[in-house]
BAZAKOL-23070 format. One record per residue: residue number from 0; residue in one letter; x, y, z of N, C-alpha, C, O, CB in turn. Coordinates in steps of 0.001 Angstrom, whole numbers, plus 500000, padded with zeros to 6 digits. Glycine has a CB too. Layout:
N
[atom NUM; 'A'; [X; Y; Z]; [X; Y; Z]; [X; Y; Z]; [X; Y; Z]; [X; Y; Z]]
...
//
This chain:
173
[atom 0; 'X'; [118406; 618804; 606729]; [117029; 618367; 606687]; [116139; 619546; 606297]; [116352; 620587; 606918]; [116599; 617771; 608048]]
[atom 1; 'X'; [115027; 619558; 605225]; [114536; 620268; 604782]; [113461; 621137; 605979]; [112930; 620345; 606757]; [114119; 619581; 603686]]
[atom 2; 'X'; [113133; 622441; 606184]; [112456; 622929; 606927]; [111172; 622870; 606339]; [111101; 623783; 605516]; [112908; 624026; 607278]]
[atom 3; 'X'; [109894; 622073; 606392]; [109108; 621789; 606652]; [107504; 622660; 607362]; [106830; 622069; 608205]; [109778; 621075; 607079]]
[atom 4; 'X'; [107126; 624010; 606877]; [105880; 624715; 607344]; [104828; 624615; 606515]; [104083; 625593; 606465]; [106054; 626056; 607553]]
[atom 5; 'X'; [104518; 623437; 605681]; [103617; 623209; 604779]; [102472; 623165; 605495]; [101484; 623874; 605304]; [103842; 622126; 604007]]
[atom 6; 'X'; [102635; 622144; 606507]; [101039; 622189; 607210]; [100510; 623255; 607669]; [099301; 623485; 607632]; [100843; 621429; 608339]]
[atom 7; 'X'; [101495; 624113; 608212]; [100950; 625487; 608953]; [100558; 626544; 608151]; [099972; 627557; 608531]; [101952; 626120; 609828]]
[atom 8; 'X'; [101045; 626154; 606565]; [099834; 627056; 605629]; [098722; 626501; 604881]; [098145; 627115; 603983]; [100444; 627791; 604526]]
[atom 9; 'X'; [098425; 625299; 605275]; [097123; 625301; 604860]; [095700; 625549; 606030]; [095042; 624751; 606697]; [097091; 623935; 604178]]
[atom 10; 'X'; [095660; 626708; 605904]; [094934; 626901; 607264]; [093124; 626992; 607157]; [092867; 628081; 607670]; [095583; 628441; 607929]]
[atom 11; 'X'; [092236; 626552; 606865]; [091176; 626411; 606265]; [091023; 626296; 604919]; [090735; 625219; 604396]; [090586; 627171; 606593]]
[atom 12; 'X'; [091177; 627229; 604351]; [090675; 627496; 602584]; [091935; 627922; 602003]; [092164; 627677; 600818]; [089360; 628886; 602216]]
[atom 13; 'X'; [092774; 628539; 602732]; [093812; 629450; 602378]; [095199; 628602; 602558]; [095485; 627966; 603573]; [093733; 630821; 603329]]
[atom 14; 'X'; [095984; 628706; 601416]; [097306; 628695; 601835]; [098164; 629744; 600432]; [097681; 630479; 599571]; [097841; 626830; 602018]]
[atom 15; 'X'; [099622; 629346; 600765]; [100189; 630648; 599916]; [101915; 630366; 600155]; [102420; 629960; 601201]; [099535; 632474; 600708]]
[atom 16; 'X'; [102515; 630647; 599096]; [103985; 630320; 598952]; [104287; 631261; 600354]; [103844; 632340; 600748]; [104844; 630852; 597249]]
[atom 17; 'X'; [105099; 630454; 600799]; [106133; 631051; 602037]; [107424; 631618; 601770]; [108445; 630932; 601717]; [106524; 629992; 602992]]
[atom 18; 'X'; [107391; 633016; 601581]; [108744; 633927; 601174]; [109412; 634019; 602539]; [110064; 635062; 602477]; [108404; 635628; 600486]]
[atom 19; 'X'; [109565; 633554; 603562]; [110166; 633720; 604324]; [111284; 633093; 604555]; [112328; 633648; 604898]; [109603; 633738; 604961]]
[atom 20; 'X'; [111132; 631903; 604380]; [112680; 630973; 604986]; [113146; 630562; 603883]; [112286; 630812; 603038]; [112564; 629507; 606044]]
[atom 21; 'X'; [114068; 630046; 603385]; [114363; 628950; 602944]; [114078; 627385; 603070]; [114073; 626897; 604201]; [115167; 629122; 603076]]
[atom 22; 'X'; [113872; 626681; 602099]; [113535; 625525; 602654]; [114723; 624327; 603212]; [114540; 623444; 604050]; [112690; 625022; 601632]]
[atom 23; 'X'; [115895; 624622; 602486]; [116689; 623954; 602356]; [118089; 625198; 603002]; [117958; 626419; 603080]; [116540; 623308; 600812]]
[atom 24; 'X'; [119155; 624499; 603325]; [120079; 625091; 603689]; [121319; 625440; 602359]; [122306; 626121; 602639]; [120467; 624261; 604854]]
[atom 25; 'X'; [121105; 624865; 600884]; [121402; 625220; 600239]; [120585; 625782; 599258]; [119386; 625528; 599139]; [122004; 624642; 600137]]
[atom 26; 'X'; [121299; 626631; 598475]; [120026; 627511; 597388]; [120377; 626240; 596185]; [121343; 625511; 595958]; [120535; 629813; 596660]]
[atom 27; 'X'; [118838; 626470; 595509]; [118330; 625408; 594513]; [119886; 626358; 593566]; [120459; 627437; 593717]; [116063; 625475; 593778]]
[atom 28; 'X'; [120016; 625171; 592617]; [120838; 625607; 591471]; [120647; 625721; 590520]; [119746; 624910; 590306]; [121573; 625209; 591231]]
[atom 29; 'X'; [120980; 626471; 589173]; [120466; 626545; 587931]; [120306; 625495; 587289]; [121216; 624672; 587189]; [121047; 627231; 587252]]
[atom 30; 'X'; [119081; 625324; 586719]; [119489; 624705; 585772]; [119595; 624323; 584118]; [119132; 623463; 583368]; [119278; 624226; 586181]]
[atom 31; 'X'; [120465; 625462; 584026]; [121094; 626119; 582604]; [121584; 624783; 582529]; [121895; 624059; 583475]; [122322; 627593; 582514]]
[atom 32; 'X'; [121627; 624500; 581173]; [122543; 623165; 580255]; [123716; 623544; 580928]; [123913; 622969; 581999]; [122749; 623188; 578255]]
[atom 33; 'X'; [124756; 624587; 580462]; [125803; 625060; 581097]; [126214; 625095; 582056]; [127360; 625524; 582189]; [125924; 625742; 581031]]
[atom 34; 'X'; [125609; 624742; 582957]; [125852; 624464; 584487]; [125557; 622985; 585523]; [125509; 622628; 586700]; [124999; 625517; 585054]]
[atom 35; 'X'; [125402; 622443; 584017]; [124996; 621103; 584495]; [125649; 619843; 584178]; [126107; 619424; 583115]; [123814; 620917; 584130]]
[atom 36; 'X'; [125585; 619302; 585416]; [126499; 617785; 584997]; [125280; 616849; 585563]; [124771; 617015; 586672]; [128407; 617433; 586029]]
[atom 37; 'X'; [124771; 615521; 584329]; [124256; 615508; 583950]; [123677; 614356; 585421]; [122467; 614168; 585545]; [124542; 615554; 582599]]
[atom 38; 'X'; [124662; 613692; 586405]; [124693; 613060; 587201]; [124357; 613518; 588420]; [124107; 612692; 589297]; [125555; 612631; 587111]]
[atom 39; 'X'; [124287; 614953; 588708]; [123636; 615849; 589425]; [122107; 615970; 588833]; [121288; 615670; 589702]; [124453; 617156; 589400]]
[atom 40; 'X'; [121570; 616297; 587698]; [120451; 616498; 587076]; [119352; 615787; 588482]; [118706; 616412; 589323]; [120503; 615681; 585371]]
[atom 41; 'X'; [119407; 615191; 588404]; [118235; 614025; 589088]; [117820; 614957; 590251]; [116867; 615725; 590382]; [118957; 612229; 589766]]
[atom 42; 'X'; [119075; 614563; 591216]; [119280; 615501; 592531]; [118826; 616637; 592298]; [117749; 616755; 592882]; [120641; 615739; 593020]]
[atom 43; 'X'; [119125; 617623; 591688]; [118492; 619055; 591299]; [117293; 619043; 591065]; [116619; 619897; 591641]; [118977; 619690; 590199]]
[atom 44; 'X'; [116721; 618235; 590296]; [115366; 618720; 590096]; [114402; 617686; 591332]; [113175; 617712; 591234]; [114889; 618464; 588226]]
[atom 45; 'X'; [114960; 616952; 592277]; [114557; 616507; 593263]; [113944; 618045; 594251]; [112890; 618512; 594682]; [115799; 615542; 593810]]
[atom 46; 'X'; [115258; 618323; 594214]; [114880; 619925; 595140]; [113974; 620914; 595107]; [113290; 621557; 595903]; [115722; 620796; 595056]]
[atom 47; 'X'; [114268; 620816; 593363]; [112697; 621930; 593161]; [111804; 621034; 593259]; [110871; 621835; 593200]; [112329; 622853; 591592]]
[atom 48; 'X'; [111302; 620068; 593357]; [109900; 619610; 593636]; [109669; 619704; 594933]; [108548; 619973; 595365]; [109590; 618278; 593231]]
[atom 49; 'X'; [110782; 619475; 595754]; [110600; 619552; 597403]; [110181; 620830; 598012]; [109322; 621053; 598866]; [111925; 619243; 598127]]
[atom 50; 'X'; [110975; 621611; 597385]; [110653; 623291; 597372]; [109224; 623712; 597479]; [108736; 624354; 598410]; [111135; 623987; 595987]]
[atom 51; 'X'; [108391; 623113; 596025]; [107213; 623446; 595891]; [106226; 622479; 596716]; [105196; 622956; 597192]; [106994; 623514; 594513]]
[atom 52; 'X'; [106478; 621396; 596849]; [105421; 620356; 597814]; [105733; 620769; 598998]; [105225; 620207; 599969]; [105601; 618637; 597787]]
[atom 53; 'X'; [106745; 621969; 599188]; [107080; 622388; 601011]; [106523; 623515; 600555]; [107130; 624315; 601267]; [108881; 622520; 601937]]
[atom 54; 'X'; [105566; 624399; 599659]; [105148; 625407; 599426]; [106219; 626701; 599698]; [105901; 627839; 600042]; [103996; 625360; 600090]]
[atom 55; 'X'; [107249; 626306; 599502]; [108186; 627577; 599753]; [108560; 628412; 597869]; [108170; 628033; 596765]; [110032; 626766; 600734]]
[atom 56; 'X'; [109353; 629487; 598224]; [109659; 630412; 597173]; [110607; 629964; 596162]; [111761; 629918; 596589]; [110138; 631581; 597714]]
[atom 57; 'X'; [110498; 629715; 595283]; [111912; 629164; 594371]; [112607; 630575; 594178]; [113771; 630557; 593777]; [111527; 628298; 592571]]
[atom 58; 'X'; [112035; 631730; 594414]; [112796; 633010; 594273]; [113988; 632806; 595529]; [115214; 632709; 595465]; [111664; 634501; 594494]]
[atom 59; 'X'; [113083; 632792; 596625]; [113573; 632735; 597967]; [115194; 631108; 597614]; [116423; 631077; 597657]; [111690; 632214; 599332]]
[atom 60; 'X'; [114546; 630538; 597440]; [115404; 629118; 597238]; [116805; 629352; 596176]; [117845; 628696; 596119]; [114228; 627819; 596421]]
[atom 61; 'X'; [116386; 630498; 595425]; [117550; 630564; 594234]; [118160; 632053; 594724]; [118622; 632752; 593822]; [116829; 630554; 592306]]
[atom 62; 'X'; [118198; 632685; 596358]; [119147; 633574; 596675]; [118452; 634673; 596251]; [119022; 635558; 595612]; [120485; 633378; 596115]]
[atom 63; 'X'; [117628; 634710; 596448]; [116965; 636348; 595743]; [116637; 636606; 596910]; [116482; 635750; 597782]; [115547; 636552; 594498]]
[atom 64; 'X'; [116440; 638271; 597115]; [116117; 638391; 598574]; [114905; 639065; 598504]; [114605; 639662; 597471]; [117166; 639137; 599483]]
[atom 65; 'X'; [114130; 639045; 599524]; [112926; 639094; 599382]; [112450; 640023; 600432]; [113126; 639897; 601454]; [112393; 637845; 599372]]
[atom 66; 'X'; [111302; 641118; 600550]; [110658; 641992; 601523]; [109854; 640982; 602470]; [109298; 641451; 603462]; [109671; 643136; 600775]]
[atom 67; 'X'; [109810; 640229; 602320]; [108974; 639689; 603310]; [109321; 639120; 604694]; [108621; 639189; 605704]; [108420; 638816; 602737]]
[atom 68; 'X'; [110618; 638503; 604549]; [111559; 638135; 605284]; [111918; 639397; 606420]; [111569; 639336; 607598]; [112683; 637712; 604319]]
[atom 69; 'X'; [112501; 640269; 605963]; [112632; 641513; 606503]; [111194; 641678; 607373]; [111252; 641474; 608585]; [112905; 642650; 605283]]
[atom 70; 'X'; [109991; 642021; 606800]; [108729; 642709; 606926]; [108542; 641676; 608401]; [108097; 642218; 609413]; [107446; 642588; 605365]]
[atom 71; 'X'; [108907; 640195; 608432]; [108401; 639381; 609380]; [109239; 639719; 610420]; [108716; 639919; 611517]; [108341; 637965; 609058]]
[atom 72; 'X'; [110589; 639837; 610285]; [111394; 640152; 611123]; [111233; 641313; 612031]; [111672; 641337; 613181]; [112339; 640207; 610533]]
[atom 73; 'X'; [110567; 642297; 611444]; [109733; 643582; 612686]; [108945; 643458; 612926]; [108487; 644221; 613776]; [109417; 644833; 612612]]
[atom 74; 'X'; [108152; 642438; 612406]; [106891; 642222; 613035]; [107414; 641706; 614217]; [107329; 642635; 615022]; [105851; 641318; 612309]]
[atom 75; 'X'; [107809; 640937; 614658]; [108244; 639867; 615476]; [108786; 641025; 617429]; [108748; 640903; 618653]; [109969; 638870; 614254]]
[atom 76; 'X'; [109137; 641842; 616504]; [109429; 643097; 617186]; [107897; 643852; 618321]; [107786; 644259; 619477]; [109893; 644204; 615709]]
[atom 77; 'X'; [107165; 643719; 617355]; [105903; 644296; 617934]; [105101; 643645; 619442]; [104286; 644208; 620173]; [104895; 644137; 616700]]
[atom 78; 'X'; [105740; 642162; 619548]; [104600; 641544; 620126]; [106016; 640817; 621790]; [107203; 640492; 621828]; [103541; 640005; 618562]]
[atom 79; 'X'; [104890; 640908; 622784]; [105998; 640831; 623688]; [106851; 639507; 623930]; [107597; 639323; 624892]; [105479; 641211; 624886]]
[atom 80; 'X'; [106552; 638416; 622648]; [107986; 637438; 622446]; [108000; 637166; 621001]; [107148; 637310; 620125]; [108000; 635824; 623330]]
[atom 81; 'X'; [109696; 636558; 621000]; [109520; 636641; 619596]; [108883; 635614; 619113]; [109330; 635462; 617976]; [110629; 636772; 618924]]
[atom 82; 'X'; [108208; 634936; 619296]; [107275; 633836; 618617]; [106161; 633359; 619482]; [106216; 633420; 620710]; [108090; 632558; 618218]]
[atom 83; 'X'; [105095; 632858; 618781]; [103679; 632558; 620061]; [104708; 631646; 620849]; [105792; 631136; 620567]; [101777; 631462; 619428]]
[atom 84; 'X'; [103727; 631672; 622177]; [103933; 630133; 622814]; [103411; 629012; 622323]; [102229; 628987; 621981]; [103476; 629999; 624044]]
[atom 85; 'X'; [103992; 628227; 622248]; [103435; 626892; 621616]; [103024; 626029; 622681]; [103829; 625887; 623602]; [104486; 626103; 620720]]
[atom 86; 'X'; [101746; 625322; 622747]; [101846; 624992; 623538]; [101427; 623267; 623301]; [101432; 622315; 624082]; [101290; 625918; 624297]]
[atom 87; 'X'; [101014; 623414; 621590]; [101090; 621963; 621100]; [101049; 622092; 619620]; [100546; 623146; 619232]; [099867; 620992; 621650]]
[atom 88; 'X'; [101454; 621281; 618715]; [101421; 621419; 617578]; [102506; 621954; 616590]; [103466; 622322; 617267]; [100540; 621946; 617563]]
[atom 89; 'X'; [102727; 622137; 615298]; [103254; 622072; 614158]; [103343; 624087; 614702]; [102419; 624884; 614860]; [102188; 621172; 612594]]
[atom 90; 'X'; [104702; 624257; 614828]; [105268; 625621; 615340]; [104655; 626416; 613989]; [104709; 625988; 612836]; [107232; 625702; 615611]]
[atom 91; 'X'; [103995; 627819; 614478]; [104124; 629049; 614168]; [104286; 630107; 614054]; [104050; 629821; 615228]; [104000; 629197; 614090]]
[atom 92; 'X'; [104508; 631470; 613823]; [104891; 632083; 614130]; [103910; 633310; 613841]; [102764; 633163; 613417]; [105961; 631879; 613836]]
[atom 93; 'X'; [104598; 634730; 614170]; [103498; 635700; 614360]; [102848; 636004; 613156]; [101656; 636301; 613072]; [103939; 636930; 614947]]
[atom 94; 'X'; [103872; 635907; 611956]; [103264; 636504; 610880]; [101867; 635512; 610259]; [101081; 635998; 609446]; [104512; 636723; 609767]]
[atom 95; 'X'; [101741; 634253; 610722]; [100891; 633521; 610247]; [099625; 633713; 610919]; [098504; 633786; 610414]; [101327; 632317; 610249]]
[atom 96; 'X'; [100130; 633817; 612707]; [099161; 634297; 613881]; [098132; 635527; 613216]; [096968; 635161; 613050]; [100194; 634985; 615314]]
[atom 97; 'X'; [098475; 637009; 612805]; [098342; 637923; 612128]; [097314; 637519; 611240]; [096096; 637599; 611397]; [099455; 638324; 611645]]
[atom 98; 'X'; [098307; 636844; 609792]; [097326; 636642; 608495]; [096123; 636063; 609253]; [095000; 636561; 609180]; [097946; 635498; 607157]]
[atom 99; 'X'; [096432; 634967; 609995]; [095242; 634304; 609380]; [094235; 634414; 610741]; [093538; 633426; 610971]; [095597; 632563; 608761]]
[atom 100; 'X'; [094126; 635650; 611707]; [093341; 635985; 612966]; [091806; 635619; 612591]; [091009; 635293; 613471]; [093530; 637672; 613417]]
[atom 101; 'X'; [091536; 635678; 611555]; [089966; 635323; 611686]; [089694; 634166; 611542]; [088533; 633881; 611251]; [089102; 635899; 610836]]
[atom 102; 'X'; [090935; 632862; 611739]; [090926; 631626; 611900]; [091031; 631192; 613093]; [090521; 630135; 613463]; [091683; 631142; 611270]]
[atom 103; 'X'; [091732; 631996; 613857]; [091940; 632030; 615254]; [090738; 631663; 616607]; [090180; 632583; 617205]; [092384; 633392; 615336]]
[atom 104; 'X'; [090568; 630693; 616823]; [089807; 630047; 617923]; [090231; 630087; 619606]; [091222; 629582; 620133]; [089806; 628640; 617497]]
[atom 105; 'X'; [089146; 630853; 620231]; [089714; 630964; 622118]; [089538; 629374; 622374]; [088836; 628523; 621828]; [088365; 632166; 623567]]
[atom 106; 'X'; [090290; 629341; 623228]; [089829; 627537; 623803]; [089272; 628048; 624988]; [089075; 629257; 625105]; [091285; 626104; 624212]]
[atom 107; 'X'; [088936; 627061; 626084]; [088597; 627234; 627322]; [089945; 627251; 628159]; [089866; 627974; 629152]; [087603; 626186; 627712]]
[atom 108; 'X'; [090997; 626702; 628005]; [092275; 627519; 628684]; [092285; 628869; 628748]; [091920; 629467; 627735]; [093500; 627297; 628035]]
[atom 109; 'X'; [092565; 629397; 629551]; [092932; 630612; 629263]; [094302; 631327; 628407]; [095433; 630884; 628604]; [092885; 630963; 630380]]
[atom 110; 'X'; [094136; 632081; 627775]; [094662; 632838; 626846]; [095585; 631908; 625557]; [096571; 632251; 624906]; [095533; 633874; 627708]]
[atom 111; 'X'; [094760; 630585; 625539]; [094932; 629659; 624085]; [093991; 629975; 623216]; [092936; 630582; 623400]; [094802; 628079; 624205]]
[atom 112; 'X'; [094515; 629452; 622109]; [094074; 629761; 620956]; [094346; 628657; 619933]; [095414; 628118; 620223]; [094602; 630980; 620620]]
[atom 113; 'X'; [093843; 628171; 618956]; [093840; 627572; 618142]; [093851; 627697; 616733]; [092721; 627802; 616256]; [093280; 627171; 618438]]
[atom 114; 'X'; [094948; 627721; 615780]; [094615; 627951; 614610]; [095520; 626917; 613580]; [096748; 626914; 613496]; [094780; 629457; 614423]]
[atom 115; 'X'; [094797; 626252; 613003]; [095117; 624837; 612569]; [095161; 623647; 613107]; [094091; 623069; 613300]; [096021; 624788; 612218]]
[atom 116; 'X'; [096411; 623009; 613473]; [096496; 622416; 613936]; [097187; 622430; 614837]; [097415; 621430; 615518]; [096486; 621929; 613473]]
[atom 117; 'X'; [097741; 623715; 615069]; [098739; 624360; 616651]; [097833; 625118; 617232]; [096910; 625827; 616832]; [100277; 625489; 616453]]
[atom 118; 'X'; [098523; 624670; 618819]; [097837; 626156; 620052]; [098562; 626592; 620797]; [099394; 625980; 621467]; [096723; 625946; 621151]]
[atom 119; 'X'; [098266; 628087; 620773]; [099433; 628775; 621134]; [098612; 629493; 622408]; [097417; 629360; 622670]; [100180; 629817; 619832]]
[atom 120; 'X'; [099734; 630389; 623205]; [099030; 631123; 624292]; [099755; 632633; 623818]; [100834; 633003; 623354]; [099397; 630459; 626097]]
[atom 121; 'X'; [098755; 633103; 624143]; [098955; 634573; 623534]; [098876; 635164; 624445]; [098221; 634621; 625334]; [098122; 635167; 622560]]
[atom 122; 'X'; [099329; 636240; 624689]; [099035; 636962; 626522]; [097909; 637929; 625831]; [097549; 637706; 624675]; [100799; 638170; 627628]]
[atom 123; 'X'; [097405; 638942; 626542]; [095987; 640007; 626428]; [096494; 640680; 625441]; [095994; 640970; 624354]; [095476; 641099; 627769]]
[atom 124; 'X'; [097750; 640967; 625979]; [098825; 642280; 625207]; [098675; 642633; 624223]; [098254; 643599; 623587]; [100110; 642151; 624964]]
[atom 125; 'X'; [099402; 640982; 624054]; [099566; 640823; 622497]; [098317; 640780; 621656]; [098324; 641440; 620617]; [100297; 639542; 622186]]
[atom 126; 'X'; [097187; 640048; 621993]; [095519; 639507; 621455]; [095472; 640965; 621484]; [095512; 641526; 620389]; [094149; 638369; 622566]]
[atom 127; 'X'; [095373; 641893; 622848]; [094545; 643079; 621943]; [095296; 643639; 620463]; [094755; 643883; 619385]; [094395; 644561; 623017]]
[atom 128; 'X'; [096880; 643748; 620895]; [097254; 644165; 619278]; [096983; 643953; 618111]; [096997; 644610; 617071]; [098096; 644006; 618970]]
[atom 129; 'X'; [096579; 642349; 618580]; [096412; 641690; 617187]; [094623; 642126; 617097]; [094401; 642735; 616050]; [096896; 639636; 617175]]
[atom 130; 'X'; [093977; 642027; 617544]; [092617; 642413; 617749]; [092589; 644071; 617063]; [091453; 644412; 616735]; [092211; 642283; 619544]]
[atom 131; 'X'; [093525; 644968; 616848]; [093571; 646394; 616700]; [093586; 646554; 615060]; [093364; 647569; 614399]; [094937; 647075; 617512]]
[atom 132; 'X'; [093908; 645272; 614634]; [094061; 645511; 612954]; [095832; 646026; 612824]; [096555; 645451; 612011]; [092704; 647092; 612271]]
[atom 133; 'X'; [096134; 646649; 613320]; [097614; 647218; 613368]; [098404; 646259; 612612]; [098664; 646331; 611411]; [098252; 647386; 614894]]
[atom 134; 'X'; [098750; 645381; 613408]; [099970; 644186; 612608]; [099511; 643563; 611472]; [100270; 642978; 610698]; [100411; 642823; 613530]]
[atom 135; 'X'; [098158; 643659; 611295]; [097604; 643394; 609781]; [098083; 643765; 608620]; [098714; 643289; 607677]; [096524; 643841; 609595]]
[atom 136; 'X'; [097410; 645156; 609095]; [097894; 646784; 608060]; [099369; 646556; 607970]; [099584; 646927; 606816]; [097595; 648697; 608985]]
[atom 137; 'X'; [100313; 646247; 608372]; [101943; 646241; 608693]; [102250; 645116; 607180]; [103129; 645261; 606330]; [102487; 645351; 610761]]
[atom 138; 'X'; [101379; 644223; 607248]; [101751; 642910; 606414]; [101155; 643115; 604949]; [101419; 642324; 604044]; [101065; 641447; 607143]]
[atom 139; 'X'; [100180; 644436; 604741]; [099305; 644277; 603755]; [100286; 645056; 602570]; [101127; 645835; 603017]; [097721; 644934; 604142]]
[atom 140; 'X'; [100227; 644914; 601391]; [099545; 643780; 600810]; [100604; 642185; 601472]; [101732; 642273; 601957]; [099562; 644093; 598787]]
[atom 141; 'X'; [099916; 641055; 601309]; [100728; 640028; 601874]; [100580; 638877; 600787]; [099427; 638636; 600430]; [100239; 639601; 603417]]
[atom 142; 'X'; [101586; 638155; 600231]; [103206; 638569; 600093]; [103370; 640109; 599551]; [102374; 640446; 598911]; [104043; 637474; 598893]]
[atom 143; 'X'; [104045; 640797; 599614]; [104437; 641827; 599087]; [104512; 641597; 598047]; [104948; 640502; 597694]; [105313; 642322; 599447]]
[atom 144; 'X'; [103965; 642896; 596816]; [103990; 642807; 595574]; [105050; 642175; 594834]; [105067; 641283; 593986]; [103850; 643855; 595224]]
[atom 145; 'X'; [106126; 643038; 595511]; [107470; 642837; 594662]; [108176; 641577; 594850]; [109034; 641264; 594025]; [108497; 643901; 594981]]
[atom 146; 'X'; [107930; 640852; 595794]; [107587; 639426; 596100]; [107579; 638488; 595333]; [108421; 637626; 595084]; [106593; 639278; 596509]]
[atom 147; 'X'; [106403; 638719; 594891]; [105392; 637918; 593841]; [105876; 638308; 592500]; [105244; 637706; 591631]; [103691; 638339; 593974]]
[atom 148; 'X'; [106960; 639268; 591933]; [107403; 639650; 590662]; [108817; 639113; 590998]; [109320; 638415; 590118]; [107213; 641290; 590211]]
[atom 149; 'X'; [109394; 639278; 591891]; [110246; 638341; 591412]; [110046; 637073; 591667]; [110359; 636329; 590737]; [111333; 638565; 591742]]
[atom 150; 'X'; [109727; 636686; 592390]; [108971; 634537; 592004]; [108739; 634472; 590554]; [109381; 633633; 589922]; [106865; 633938; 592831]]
[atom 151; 'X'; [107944; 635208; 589964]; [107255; 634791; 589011]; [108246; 634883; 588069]; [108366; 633980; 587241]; [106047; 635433; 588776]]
[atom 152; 'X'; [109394; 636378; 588064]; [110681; 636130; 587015]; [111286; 635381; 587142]; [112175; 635274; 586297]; [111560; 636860; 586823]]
[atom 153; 'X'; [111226; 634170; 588468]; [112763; 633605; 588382]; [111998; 631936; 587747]; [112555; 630935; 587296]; [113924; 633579; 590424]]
[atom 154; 'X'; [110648; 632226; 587960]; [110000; 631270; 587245]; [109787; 631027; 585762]; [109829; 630086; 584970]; [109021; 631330; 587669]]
[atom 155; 'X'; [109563; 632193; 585767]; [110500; 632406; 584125]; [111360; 631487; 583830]; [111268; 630479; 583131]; [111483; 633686; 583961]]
[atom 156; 'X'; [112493; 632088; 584636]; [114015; 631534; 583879]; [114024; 630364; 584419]; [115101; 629867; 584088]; [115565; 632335; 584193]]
[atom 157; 'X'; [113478; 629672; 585024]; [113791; 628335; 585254]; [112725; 627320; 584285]; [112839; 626116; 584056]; [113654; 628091; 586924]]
[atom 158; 'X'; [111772; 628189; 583870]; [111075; 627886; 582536]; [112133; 627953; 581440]; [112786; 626916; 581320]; [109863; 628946; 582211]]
[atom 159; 'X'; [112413; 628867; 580687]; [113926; 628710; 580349]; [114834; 627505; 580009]; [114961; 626739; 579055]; [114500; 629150; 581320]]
[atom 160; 'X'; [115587; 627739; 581598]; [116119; 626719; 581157]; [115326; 624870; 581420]; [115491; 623801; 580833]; [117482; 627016; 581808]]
[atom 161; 'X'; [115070; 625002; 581771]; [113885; 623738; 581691]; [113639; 623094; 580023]; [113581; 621942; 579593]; [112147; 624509; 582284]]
[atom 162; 'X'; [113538; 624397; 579387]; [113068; 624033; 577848]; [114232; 624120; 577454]; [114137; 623485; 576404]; [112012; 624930; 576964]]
[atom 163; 'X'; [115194; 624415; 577513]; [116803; 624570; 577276]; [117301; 623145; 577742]; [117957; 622428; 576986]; [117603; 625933; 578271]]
[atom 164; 'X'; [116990; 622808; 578897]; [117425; 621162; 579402]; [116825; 620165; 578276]; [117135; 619112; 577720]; [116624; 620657; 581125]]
[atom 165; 'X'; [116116; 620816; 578273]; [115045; 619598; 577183]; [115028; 619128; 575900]; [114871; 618037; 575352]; [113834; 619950; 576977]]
[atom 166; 'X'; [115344; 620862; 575402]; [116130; 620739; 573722]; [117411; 619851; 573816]; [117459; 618983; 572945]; [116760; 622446; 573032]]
[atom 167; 'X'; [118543; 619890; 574760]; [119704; 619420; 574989]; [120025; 617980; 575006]; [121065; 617375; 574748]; [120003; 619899; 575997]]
[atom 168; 'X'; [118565; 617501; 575470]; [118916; 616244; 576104]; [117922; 615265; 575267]; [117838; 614077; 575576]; [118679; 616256; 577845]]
[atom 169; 'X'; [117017; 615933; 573972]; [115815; 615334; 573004]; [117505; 615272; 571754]; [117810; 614357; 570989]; [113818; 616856; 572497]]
[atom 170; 'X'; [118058; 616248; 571937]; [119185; 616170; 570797]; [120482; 615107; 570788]; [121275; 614817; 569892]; [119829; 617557; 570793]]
[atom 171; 'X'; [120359; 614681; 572093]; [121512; 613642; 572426]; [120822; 612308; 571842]; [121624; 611478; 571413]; [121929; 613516; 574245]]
[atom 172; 'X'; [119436; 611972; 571761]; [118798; 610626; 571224]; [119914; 610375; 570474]; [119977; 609359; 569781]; [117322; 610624; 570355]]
//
C-alpha cells in the first residue's frame, strides 16, 4: 500500500516534493522501450502518476539516494523522541515540525500544537530547540541542493524515454 504524506505537505501556502521516503515499496521502473513489455506499460506509468499526486521524488522512487533522507535521520536524533507525539491527525514528523515552525499554533492544552491538520505535543525541551533556529539551520538549504539535481536529471531521462516510448509505439500504427 502506497505511503501516503501528501496532506502533511500542503501546509498553508507551501508544499514541496518529499525526498525522504519512498512512496511505494518497489522502485518505479524504466521506462526505456528496451525494458518494456508492453502489458506492464499501463501499470508503470500508473506508478509514476501516484508518485507525483503523493508528491514524492521520482529520483527517490527510481533508487537514487538522496541527502535528505540521511539529513532527517539526525535530525530525529536531536529532539527527545524520535517523532512528535501525535496526538490527532495525519502523522508527522520532525523534519516537517522544523520547516514549517512558523505554521505552528499553541492550543490551550498544554504543550500542543497544531500544524495542519495534525496535533502534536511537544515537550518545552524540544519547543525551546525548535524555538533556537538550530534544527532549522541543520535543514537549510531544504531539499538539499543536490537533491533537487538529481530529481531534475532523472527527470530528464524519464523525459527520454517517454519520447522514446512514444516514437516506438506512433511507429507500430
Amino acid at each position: 500500500m502506497p505511503h501516503n504524506r501528501a496532506s502533511s505537505w500542503s501546509i498553508g501556502e507551501r508544499s514541496m516534493l518529499d525526498f525522504t521516503v519512498p512512496s511505494t515499496d518497489r522502485h518505479l521502473p524504466s521506462l526505456s522501450i528496451y525494458s518494456q513489455q508492453l502489458k506492464d506499460l499501463d501499470e508503470w506509468l500508473l506508478m509514476y502518476i501516484a508518485t507525483l499526486e503523493q508528491g514524492q521524488s521520482v529520483a527517490v522512487n527510481r533508487g537514487e539516494t538522496v541527502s535528505a533522507s540521511y539529513l532527517c535521520q539526525q535530525l530525529r536524533r536531536l529532539f527527545t523522541t524520535a517523532e512528535p507525539d501525535m496526538v490527532r491527525g495525519p502523522q508527522i514528523d520532525w523534519m516537517q515540525v522544523v520547516l514549517f515552525q512558523d505554521s505552528l499554533s499553541s492550543n490551550t492544552e498544554e504543550d500542543t500544537y497544531t500544524l495542519g491538520d495534525s496535533v502534536v505535543r511537544i515537550s518545552t525541551q524540544d519547543m525551546d530547540l525548535i524555538s533556537s533556529g538550530r534544527p532549522r539551520q541543520f535543514l537549510t538549504p531544504w531539499p538539499p541542493t543536490s537533491d533537487i539535481q538529481k530529481e531534475v536529471n532523472i527527470l530528464s531521462v524519464v523525459a527520454d524515454e517517454l519520447g522514446g516510448l512514444m516514437r516506438a509505439l506512433t511507429s507500430c500504427k
